[in-house]
C-alpha positions as CSV (number, residue, x, y, z in Angstrom):
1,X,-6.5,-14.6,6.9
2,X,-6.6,-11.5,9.3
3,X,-4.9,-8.3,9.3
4,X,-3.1,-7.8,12.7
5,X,-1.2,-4.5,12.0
6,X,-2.5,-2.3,11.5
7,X,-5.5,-2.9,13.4
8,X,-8.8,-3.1,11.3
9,X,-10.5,-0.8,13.8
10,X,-8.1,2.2,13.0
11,X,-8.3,1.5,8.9
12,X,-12.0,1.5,8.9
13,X,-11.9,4.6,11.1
14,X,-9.7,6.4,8.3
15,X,-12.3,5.4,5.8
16,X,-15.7,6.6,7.6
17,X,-16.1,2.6,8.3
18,X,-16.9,1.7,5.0
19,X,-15.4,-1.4,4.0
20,X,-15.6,-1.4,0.9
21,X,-14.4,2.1,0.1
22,X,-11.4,0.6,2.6
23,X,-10.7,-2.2,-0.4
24,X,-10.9,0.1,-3.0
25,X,-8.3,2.7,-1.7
26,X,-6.0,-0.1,-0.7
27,X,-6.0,-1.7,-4.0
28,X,-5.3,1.4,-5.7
29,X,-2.7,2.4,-3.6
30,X,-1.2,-0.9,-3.9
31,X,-1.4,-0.9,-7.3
32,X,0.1,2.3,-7.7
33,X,2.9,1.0,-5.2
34,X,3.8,-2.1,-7.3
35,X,4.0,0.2,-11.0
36,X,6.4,2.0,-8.9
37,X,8.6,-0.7,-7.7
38,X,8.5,-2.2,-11.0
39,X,9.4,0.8,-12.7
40,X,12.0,1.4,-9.9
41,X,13.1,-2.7,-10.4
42,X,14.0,-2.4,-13.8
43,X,16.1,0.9,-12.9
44,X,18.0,-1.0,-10.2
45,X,19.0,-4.3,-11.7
46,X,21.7,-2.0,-13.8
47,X,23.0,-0.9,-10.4
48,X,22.2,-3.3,-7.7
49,X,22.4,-7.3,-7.2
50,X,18.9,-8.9,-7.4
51,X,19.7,-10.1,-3.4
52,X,19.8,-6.0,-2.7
53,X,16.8,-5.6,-4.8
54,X,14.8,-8.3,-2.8
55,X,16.2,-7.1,0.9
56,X,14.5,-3.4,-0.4
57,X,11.1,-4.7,-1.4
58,X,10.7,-7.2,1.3
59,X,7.0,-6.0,2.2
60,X,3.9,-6.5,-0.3
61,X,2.6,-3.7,-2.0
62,X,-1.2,-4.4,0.2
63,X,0.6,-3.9,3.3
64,X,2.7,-1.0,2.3
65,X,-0.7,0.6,1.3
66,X,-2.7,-0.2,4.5
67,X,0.2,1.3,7.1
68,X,0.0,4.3,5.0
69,X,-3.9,4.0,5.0
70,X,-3.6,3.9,9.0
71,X,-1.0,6.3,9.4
72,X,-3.3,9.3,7.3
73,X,-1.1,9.3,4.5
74,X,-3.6,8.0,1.7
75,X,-6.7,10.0,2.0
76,X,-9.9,10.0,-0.3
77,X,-12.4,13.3,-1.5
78,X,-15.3,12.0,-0.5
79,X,-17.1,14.9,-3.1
80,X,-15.3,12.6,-6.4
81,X,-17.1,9.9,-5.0
């Protein structure tokens, strides 16, 4: 399995090329991104159709958090580290 978008290159760039430090802010980010979905499921169902619900949340919660990784809008403090 690869990642083709965003490109590697540019998500290791955003994490001073450490790969590791790259897994561990996507997973929490992802994590954080599926408690929120969840949270935000259960609130739907009493308005929406599950077919609405699954249209919304058609992209994984690791993807979600690596565009946002690549686009600068996940950042780290490299001082709590």
């Amino acid at each position: 399995m690869s990642i083709i978008e965003p490109k590697i290159n540019v998500l290791l760039d955003r994490t001073d090329n450490d790969r590791f430090l790259l897994c561990a802010i996507a997973s929490k980010r992802a994590h954080d991104i599926n408690d929120m979905m969840r949270g935000q499921r259960d609130r739907a169902i009493q308005l929406q159709s599950a077919v609405e619900i699954a249209r919304a949340t058609d992209m994984k919660p690791l993807t979600l958090a690596f565009n946002e990784i690549a686009r600068g809008d996940v950042s780290y403090d490299a001082e709590s580290l």
